[in-house]
N, C-alpha and C positions, 0 to 999 in steps of 0.2 A: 407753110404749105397746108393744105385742106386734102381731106382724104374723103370718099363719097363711099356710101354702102351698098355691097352688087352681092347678087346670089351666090350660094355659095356654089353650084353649079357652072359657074362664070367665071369663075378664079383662076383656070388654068394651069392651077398644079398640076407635075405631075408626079406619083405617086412613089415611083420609084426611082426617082430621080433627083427632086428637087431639094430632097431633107440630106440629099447627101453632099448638098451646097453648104453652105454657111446657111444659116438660119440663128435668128437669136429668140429665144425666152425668153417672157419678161415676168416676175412672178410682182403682185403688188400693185400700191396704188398712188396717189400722191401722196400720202404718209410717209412710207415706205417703199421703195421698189428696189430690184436690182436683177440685170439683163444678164444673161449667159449665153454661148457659144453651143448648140447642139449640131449634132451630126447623123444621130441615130432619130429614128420615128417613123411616123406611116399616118395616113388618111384613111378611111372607110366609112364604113357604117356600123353601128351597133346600135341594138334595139332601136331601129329604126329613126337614128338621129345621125347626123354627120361627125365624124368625130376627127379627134388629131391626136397622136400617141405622142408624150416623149420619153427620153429614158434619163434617169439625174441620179448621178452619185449619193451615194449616202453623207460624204463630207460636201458636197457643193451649199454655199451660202446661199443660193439659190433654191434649193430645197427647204430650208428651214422657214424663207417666206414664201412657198409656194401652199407649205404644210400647213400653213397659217390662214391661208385665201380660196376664196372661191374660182376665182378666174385666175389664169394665165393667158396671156398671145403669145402667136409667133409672128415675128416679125423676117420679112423677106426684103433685101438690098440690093440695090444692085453692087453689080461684079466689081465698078471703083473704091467701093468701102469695106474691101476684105481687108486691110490691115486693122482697121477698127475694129471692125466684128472680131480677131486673132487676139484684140486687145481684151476682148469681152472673153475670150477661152482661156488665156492666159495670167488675168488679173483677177483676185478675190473681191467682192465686194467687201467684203468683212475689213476690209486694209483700206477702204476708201471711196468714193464717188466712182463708179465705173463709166457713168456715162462724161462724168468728167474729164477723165484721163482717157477717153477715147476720141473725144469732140461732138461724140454723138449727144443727139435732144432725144429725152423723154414725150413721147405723146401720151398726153394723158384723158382715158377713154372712161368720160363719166366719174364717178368716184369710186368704179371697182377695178380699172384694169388699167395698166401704163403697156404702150407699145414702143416702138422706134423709129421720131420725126422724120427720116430721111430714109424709112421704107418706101416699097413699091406697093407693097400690101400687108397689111395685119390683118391676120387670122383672133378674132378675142373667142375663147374656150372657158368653157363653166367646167371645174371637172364632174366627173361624174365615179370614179374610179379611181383609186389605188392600191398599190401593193406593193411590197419592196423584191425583188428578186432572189430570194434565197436559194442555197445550195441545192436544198432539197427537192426542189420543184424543179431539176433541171432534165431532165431528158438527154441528155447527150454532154457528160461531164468533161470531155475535151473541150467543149465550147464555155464552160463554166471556167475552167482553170486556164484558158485563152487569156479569157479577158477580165478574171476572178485572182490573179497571181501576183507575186511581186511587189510592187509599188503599190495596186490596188485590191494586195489582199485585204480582207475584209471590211470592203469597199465599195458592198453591191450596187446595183441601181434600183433605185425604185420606177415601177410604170406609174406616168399619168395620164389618161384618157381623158381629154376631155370635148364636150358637144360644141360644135361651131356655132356660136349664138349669131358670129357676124363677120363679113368679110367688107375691109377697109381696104380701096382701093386708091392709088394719091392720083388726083386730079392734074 
């Protein structure tokens, strides 16, 4: 499949809606990559670029090559390939090939960025920003200890912001 380059004006997200689909992450390049399952994030602008937030566990393997790279995508599927994308929430990259064991293909965008073959659209994002979510910065500590407890105590997320260099659209 071939994917063609459209504004990012033209993409048709929408903002508060679509990151609460399945959506996959891809951190990495053809060296290296490995895709994740996000649920949490947003579109906007800052300093006057377009941007794409995600949010990533402090344990996610995903994180460790994101921390590594310049770019990340996100990659948008359609609705027939939410078991796979479930596969990508559910399985470590650290334990194996994810796009393996999901059946999904790696798109590989130049030699900075891998997306996912059998998207409708990839978003590739340069970050521009991080920061990990600590306690301390919370403003309202019920919503820290919500999603801060338990199994994902000390477990934060960190933000990544990063600027839409490019919007891949599949032909």
């Amino acid at each position: 499949m071939s994917f063609k380059e459209i504004p990012v004006a033209e993409c048709g997200i929408n903002p508060f809606t679509d990151l609460t689909k399945y959506c996959l992450v891809t951190a990495g390049n053809k060296e290296k990559c490995n895709p994740m399952l996000v649920t949490w994030g947003g579109f906007g602008i800052m300093w006057r670029k377009p941007v794409a937030t995600v949010y990533i566990r402090q344990t996610r393997y995903t994180k460790i090559i994101l921390d590594s790279q310049d770019y990340f995508t996100l990659s948008f599927l359609p609705e027939s390939y939410k078991k796979q994308e479930s596969y990508m929430g559910s399985h470590s990259g650290r334990d194996g090939d994810k796009f393996e064991g999901s059946g999904l293909h790696p798109a590989f965008i130049g030699d900075t960025a891998t997306g996912v073959e059998e998207a409708d659209l990839i978003f590739v994002c340069k970050k521009i920003y991080t920061h990990e979510m600590k306690e301390e910065f919370y403003t309202n500590h019920e919503v820290y200890e919500a999603w801060n407890s338990g199994n994902h105590a000390n477990n934060n997320h960190s933000i990544y912001m990063g600027e839409i260099v490019k919007v891949l659209k599949k032909e």
